[in-house]
SERO-496522 format. One line per field, with one value per residue (C-alpha): residue number from 1; residue in three letters; x, z, y. Coordinates in steps of 0.05 Angstrom, whole numbers, plus 5000, padded with zeros to 4 digits. Each point is the difference from the previous one (the first is absolute). Example, Ala and Ser with C-alpha at 12.3 -4.5 7.8 and 13.67 -1.06 7.14 Angstrom:
// SERO-496522
lofi: 1:2 .
guke: Ala:Ser .
c1: 5246:5027 .
c3: 5156:4987 .
c2: 4910:5069 .
//
This chain:
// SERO-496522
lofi: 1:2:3:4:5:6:7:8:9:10:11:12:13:14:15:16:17:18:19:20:21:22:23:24:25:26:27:28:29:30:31:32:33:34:35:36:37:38:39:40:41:42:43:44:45:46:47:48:49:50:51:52:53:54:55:56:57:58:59:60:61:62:63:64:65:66:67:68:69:70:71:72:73:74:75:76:77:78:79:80:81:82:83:84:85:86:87:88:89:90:91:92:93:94:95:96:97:98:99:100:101:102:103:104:105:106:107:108:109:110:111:112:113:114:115:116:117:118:119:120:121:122:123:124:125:126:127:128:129:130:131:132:133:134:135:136:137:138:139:140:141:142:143:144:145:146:147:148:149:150:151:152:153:154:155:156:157:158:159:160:161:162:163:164:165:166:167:168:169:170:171:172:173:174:175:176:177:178:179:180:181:182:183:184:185:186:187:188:189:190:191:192:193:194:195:196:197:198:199:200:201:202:203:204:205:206:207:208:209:210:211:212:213:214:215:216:217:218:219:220:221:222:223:224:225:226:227:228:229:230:231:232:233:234:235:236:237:238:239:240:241:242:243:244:245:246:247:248:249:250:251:252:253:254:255:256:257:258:259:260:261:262:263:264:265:266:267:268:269:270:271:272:273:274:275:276:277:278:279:280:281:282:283:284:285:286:287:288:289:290:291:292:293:294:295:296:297:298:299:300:301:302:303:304:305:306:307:308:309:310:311:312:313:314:315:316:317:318:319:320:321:322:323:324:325:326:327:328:329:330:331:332:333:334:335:336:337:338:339:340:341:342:343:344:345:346:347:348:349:350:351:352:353:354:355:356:357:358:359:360:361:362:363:364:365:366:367:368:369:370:371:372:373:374:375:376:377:378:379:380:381:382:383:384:385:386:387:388:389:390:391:392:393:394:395:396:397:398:399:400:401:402:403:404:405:406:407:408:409:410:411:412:413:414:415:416:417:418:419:420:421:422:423:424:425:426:427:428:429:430:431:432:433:434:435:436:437:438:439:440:441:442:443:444:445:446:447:448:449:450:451:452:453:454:455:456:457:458:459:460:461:462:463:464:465:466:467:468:469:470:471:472:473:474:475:476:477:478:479:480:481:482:483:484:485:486:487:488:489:490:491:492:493:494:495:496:497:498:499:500:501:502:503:504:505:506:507:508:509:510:511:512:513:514:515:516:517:518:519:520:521:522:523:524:525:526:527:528:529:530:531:532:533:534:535:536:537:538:539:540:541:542:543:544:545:546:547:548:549:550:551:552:553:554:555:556:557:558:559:560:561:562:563:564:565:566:567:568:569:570:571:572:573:574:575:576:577:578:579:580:581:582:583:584:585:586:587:588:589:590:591:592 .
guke: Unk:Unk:Unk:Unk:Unk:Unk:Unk:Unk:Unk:Unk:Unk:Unk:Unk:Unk:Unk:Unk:Unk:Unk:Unk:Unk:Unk:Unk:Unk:Unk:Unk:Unk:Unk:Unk:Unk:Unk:Unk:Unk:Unk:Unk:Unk:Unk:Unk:Unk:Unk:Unk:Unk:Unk:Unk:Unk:Unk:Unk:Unk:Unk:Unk:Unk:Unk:Unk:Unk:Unk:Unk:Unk:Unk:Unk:Unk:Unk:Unk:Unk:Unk:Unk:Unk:Unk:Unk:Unk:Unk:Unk:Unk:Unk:Unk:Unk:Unk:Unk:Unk:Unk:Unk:Unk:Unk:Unk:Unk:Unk:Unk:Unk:Unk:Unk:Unk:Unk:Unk:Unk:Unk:Unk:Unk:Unk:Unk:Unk:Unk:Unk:Unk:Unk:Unk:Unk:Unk:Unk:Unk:Unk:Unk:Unk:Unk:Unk:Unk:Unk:Unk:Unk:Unk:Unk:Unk:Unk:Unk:Unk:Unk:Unk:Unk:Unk:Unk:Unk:Unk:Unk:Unk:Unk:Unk:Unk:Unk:Unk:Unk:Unk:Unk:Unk:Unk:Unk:Unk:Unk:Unk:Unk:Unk:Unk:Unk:Unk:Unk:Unk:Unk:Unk:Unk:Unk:Unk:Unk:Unk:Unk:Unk:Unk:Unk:Unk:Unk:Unk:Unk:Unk:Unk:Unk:Unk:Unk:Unk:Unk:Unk:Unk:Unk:Unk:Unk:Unk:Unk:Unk:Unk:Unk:Unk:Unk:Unk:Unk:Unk:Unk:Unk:Unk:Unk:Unk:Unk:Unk:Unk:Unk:Unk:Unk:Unk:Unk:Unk:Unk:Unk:Unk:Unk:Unk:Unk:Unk:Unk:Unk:Unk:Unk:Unk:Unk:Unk:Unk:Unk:Unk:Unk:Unk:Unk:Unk:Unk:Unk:Unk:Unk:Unk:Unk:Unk:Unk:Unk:Unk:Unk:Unk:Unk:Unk:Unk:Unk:Unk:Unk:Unk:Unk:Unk:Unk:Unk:Unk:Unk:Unk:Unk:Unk:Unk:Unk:Unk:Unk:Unk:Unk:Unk:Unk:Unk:Unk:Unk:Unk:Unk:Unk:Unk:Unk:Unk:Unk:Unk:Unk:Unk:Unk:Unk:Unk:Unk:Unk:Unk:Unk:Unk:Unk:Unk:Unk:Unk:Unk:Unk:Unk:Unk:Unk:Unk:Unk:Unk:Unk:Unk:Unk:Unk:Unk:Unk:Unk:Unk:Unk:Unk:Unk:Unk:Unk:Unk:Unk:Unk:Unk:Unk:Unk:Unk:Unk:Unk:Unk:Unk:Unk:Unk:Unk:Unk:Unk:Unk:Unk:Unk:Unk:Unk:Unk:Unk:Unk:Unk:Unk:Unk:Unk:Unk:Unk:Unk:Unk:Unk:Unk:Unk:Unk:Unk:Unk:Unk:Unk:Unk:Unk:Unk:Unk:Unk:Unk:Unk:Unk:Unk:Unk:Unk:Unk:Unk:Unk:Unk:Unk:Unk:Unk:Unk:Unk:Unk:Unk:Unk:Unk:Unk:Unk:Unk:Unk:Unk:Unk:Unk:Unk:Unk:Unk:Unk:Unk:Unk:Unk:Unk:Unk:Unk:Unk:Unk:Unk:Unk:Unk:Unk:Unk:Unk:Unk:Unk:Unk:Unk:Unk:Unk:Unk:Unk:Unk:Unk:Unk:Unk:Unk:Unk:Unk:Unk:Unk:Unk:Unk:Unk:Unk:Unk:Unk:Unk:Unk:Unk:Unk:Unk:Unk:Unk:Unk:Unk:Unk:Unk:Unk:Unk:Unk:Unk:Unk:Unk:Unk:Unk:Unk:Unk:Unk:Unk:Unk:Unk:Unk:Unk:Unk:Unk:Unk:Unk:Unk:Unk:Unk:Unk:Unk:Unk:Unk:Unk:Unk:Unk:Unk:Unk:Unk:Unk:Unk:Unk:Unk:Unk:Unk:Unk:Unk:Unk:Unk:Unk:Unk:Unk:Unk:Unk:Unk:Unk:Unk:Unk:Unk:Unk:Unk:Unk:Unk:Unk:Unk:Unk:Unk:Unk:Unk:Unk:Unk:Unk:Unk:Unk:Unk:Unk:Unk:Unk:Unk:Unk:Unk:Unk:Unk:Unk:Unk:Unk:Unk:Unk:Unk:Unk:Unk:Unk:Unk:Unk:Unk:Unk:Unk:Unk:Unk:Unk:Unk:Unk:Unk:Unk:Unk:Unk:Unk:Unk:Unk:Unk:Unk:Unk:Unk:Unk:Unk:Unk:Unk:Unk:Unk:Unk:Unk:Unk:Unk:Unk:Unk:Unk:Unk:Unk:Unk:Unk:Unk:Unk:Unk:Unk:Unk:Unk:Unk:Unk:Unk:Unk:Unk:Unk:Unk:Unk:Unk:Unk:Unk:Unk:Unk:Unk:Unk:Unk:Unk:Unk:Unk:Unk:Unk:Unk:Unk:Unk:Unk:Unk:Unk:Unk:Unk:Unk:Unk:Unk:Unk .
c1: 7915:5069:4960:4967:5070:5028:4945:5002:5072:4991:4943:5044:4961:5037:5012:4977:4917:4997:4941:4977:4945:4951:5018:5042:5065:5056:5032:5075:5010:4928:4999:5043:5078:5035:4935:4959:5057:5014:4923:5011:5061:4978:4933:5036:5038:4944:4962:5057:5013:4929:5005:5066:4975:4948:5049:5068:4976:4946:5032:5015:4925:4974:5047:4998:4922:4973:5037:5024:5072:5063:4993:4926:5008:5060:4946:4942:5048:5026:4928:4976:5053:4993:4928:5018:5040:4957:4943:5048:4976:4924:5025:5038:4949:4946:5051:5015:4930:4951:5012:5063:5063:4964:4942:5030:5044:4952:4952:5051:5034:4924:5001:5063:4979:4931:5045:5040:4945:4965:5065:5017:4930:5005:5060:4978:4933:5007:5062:5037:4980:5024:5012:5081:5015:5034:5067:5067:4980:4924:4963:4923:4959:4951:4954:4928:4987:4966:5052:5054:4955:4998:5073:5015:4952:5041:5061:4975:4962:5074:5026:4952:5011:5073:5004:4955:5035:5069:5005:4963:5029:5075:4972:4957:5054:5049:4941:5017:5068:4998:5043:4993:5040:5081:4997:4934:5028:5056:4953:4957:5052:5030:4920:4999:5069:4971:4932:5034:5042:4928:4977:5055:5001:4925:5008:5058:4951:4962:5072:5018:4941:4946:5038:5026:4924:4972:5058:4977:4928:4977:4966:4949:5034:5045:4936:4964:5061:5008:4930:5008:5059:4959:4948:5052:5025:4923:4991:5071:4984:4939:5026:5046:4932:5011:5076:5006:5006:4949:5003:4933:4986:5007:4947:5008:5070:4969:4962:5063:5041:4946:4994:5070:5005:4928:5035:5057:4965:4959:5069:5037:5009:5029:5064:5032:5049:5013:4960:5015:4979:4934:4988:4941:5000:4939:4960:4945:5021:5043:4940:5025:5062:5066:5056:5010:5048:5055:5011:5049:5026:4980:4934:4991:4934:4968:5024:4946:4948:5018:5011:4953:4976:4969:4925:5021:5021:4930:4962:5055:4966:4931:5002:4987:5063:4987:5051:4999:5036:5048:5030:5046:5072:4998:4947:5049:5065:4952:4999:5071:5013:4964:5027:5075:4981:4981:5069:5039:4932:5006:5070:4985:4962:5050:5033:4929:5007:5071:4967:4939:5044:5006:4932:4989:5069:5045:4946:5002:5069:5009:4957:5039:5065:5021:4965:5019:5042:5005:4931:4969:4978:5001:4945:5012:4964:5036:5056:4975:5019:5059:4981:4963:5065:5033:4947:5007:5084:5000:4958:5038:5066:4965:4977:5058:5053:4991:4958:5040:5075:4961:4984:5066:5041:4951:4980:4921:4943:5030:4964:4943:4938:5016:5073:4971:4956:5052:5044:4939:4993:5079:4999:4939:5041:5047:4950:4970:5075:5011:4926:5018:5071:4967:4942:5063:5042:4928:4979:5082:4980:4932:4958:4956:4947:4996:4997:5046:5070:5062:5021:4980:4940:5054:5028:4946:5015:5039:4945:4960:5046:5009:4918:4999:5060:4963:4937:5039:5020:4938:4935:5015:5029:4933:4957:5043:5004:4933:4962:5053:4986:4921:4965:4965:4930:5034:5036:4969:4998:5082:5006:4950:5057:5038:4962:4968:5075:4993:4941:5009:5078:4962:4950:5062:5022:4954:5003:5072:4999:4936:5046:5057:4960:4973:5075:5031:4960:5031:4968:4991:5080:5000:4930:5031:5039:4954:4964:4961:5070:5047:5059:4982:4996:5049:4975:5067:4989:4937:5036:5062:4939:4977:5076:5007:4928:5018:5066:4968:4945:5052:5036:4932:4983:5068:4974:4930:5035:5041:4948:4952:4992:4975:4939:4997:4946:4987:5029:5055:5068:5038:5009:5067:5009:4950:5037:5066:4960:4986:5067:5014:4956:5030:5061:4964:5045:5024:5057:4938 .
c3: 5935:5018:5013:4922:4975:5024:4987:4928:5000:5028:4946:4942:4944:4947:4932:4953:5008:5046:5053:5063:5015:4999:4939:5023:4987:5028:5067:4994:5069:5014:4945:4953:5002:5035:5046:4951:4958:5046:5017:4920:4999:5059:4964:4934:5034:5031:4940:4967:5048:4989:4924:5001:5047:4947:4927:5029:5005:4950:4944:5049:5018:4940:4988:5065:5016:4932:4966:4941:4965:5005:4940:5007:5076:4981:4938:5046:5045:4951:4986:5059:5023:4934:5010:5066:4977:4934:5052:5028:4934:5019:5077:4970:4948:5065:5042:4960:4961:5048:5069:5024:5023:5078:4975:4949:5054:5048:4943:4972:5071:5015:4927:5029:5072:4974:4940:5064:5043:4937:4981:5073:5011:4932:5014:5072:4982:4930:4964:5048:4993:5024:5064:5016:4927:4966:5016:4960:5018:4996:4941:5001:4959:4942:5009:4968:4946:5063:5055:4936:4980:5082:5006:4932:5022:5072:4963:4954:5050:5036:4934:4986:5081:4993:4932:5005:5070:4985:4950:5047:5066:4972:4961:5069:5038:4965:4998:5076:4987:4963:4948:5009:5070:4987:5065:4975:4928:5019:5048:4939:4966:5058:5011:4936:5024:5073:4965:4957:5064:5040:4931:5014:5074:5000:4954:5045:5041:4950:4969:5067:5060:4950:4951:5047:5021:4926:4977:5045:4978:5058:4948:5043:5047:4948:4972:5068:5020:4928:5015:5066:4979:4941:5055:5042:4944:4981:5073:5001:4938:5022:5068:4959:4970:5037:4993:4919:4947:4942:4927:4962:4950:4932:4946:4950:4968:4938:4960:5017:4967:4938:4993:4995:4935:4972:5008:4969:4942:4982:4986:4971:4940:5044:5005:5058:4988:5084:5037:5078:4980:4976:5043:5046:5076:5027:5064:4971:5000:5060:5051:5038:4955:5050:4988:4921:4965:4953:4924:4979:4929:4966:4971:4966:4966:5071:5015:4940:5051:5034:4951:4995:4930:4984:5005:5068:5021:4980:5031:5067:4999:4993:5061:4943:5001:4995:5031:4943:4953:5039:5062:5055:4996:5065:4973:4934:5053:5038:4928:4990:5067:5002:4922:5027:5059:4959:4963:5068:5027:4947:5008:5076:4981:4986:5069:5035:4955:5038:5063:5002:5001:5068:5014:4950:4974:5052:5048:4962:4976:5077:5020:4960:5030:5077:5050:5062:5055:5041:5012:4992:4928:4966:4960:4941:4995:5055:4966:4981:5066:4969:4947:5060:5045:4927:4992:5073:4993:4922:5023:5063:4950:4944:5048:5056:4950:4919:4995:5033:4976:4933:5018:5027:4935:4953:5029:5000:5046:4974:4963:4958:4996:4924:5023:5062:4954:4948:5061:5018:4931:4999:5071:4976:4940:5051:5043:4938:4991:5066:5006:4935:5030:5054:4960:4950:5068:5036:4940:5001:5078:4976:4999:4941:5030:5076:4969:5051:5010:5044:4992:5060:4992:5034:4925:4982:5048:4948:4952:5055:5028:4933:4979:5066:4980:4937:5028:5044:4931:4948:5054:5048:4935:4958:5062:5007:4930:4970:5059:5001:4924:4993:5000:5068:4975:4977:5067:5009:4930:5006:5060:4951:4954:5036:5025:4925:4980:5053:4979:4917:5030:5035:4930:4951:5048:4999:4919:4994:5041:4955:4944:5016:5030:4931:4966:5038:5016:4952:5036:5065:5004:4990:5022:5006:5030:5058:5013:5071:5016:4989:4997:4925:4976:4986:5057:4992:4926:5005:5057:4948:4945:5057:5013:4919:4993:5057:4971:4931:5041:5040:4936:4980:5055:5007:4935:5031:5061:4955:4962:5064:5021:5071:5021:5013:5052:5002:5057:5008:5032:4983:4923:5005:5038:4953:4944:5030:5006:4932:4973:5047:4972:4927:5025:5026:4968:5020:5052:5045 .
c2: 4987:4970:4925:5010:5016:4946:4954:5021:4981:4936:4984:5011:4950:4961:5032:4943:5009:4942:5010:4968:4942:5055:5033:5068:5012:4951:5029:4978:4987:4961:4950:4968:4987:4933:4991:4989:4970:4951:4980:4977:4971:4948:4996:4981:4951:4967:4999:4962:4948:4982:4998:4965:4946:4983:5020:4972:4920:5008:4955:4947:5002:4992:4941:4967:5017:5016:4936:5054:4981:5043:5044:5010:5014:5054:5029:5010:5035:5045:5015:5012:5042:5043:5003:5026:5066:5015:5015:5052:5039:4988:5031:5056:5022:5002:5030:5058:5015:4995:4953:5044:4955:4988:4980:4952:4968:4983:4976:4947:4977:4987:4958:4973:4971:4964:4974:4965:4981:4960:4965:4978:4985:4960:4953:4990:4978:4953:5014:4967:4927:4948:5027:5004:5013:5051:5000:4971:4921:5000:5031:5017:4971:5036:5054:5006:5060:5043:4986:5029:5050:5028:4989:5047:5047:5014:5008:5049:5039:5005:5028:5049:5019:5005:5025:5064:5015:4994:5065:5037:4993:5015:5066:5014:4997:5047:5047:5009:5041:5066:5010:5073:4995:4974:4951:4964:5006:4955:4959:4983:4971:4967:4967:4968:4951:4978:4993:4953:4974:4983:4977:4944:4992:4988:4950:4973:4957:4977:4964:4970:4985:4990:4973:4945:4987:4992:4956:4954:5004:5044:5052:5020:5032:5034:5025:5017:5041:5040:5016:5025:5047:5022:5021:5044:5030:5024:5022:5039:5036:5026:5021:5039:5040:5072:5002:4990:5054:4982:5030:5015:4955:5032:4963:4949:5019:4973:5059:5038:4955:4992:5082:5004:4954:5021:5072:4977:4970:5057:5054:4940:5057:5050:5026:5030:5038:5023:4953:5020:5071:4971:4949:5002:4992:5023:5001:4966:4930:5006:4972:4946:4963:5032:5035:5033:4968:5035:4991:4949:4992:4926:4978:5066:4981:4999:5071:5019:4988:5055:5044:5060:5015:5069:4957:4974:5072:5024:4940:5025:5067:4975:4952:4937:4975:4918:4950:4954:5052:5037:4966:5019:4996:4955:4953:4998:4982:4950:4960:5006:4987:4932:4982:5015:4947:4947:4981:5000:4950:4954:4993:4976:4943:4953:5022:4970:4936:4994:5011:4958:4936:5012:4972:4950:4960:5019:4970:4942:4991:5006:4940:4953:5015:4977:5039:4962:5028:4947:4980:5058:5015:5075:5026:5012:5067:5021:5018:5057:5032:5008:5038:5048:5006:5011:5065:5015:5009:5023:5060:5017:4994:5047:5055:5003:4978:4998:5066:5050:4969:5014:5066:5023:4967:5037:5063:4978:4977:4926:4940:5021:4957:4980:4983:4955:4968:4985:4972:4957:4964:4989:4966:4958:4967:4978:4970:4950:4986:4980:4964:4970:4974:4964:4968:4977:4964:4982:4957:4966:4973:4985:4934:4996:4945:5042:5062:5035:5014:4993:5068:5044:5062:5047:5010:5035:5061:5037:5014:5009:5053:5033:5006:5036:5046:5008:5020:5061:5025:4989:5003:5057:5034:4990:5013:5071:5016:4982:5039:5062:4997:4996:5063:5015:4980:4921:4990:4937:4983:5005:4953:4954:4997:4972:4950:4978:4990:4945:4974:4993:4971:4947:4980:5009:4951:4953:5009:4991:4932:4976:5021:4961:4932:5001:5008:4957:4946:4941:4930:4967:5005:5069:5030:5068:5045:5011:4930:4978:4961:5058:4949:4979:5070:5055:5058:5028:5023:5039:5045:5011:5012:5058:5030:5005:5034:5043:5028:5018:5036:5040:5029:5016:5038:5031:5036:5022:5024:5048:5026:5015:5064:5016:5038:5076:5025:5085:5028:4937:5045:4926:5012:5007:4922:4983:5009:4975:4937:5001:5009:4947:4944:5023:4974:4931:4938:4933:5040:5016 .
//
């Protein structure tokens, strides 16, 4: 009896409904928590040194092997990488309606390797002809409709890979800490700034060894070897299989969301006079979707929904009651909760358009300045390690330093996510000011017939260094904030936001430089601000164009992050932080 007792103690399982690989309920001790955390966190970081050695160099390959100009190479990019992250949706919407988050992950990382193994088996076999070509010196030459059409079809196989995977993998692994318990609590949140960290240092490699290899037209390898991480990241993953915590999938989210406004609809000529005392939260509906959530004031003509009439009363008592005319009060707060999302999403957007530079102009405003040291010459892409070390510090500095001198100077648990984020979009304007400062000296030490410059690539470290402080801020904050604030059955769906913020950054992108080429393109003189030889354009004036679009977005979402108002799960003993960190984002202005 004494052995069962404490064997019952030791098999304490997790609060949050998470179960096992064979479907019982979680044991604390036997599964989840930093051994399965960690399993992810490497597998992450494999996985992205395998998409970074193919998304890093990508717009010098399709200038230098594809033969495409400058602005087309940076649009295709921007494309790409936005079709990328608007397949996160496609991963989330499997992920939490019928696939589960496991499932989905392995699914899309499989996606992800043959994506790989096609495009390295691509350039070794035709794309890269003449043999010895591809690097700064020695261009290849032009590619037949099929050879394109395989080349295209890689790439996109490696976004729809990465894309449904990403969303997933962050949401599975916060699933492996229980919120229920205060030590995983504060491990969750502590997972989502090292997953960002190995999001980075994964990506590390990619910006330096294979880097180094492709610049000098050795894309083969580069590809071979993103392949071959993508491969031990599947196996690690799976390894992982008996260790995780899953969560049930919970159904298509749509209907819910339909019954909610058909319900809606239908008492449009109601009026409630006390709604909470006639609200309806019943068992009924309660199947699979997680924790209940509580009423919150806003979007009143949702809460008729859930209103019980006298003829919904009746239908109660009769066992009739239909879905599509009275709904639950958490279906109602799943609707609110997602249109309360949505203003704070849009106003990220911009942010992305800041941040996809990184792999389209700064790559190319970096090739045209002087890369040698000595004899040895620098990558341009490269220099996006120090945007990485810039992460790697920033988020050391947030958690060890920033966040708790913020918590003991206002009495709180420090920084909210809406504060961070706000932080991140004011960091980014300086970093198109500073970008925009170097582009303006570059082009002074510039020769407009070589198309380079005298002035050294090393300038380029401070915008560099402050996208990466940026990212600290605006990432790990959405990544926290948009998962903490979806409703347990759109956990995935949260993480998605994030990542389609990325991916409609990276098209308004690619719009806004069509936009201006067509403005500002005069004559042969002038062809533009952003031109093949960057030395008879004005580069420097679409990042100023960026840092003014960005400041009007930040007052605008200084006013969405006022008006937000936090989610309320049943049974949450944290209302009273909760609503500290609600008074706190009221006070959010330009002194944060």
């Amino acid at each position: 009896m004494e052995k069962k007792m404490k064997k019952e103690v030791s098999e304490v399982c997790t609060m949050d409904g998470a179960v096992d690989m064979h479907g019982h309920p979680a044991v604390r001790d036997r599964t989840g928590n930093w051994v399965a955390g960690i399993l992810i966190l490497v597998n992450q970081g494999l996985a992205t040194l395998a998409f970074f050695g193919v998304g890093v160099n990508l717009v010098l390959f399709l200038t230098r092997v594809m033969g495409q100009d400058n602005a087309d190479a940076a649009n295709n990019v921007s494309k790409w990488t936005g079709t990328v992250y608007l397949f996160s949706l496609l991963g989330a919407f499997l992920s939490d309606s019928y696939l589960g988050r496991y499932a989905t992950c392995a699914l899309f990382q499989l996606i992800f390797l043959i994506g790989l193994v096609a495009l390295s088996l691509s350039s070794y076999i035709f794309l890269l002809k003449p043999k010895g070509c591809g690097d700064a010196k020695f261009h290849c030459g032009s590619h037949s409709s099929y050879h394109n059409a395989i080349f295209y079809v890689s790439i996109y196989l490696i976004a729809l890979g990465n894309g449904g995977y990403q969303p997933n993998i962050a949401t599975f692994g916060a699933d492996q800490f229980d919120e229920g318990d205060p030590n995983e609590g504060h491990s969750k949140i502590a997972f989502f700034s090292y997953f960002y960290l190995a999001l980075n240092l994964g990506s590390l490699f990619s910006n330096t060894i294979l880097d180094y290899f492709e610049d000098n037209g050795l894309w083969t390898i580069g590809f071979w070897a993103s392949a071959g991480s993508a491969a031990m990241a599947l196996v690690l993953f799976i390894c992982g299989t008996p260790r995780y915590r899953y969560f049930k999938p919970s159904g298509n989210p749509l209907p819910r969301f339909c019954q909610v406004f058909v319900a809606a609809m239908r008492k449009w000529k109601v009026k409630v006079l006390e709604p909470e005392e006639e609200l309806f939260e019943g068992e009924e509906f309660s199947t699979n979707y997680g924790r209940k959530l509580l009423h919150t004031q806003g979007f009143s003509f949702l809460d008729k929904a859930a209103y019980m009439t006298t003829k919904d009363v009746k239908k109660m008592e009769e066992n009739k009651c239909n879905p599509w005319h009275v709904s639950t009060v958490t279906q109602v707060e799943e609707v609110k909760c997602i249109l309360r999302l949505l203003p704070i999403w849009l106003c990220t957007i911009l942010y992305s358009v800041v941040f996809t530079q990184m792999a389209s102009l700064f790559v190319e405003q970096g090739d045209a300045m002087d890369t040698r040291i000595s004899s040895f010459r620098i990558p341009p892409a490269s220099m996006s390690s120090f945007d990485i070390l810039s992460v790697a510090a920033f988020i050391f500095f947030y958690r060890r330093v920033l966040d708790p001198f913020v918590a003991r100077k206002t009495n709180s648990r420090g920084l909210t996510e809406l504060q961070r984020m706000g932080i991140g979009l004011i960091v980014a304007i300086m970093a198109m000011i500073s970008a925009g400062l170097v582009e303006h000296f570059r082009l002074k030490y510039a020769s407009k017939v070589s198309g380079s410059s005298s002035l050294s690539i090393f300038w380029q470290v401070p915008q560099y260094v402050l996208i990466g402080a940026s990212e600290v801020f605006m990432y790990v904050g959405q990544l926290e904030f948009f998962n903490g604030q979806a409703p347990d059955a759109l956990k995935s769906f949260g993480s998605a936001l994030c990542m389609t913020s990325i991916s409609l950054g990276n098209y308004v992108s690619s719009l806004l430089v069509a936009i201006v080429m067509k403005i500002s393109a005069k004559d042969q003189d002038m062809p533009g601000w952003i031109p093949g030889n960057l030395n008879k354009g004005h580069l420097d004036r679409f990042y100023f164009l960026l840092a003014v679009l960005t400041s009007a977005d930040f007052l605008i979402y200084i006013a969405w992050a006022r008006w937000y108002k936090y989610i309320k799960f049943q049974g949450n003993n944290d209302d009273d932080e909760e609503e500290e960190d609600i008074n706190k984002v009221k006070d959010f202005d330009l002194k944060v």
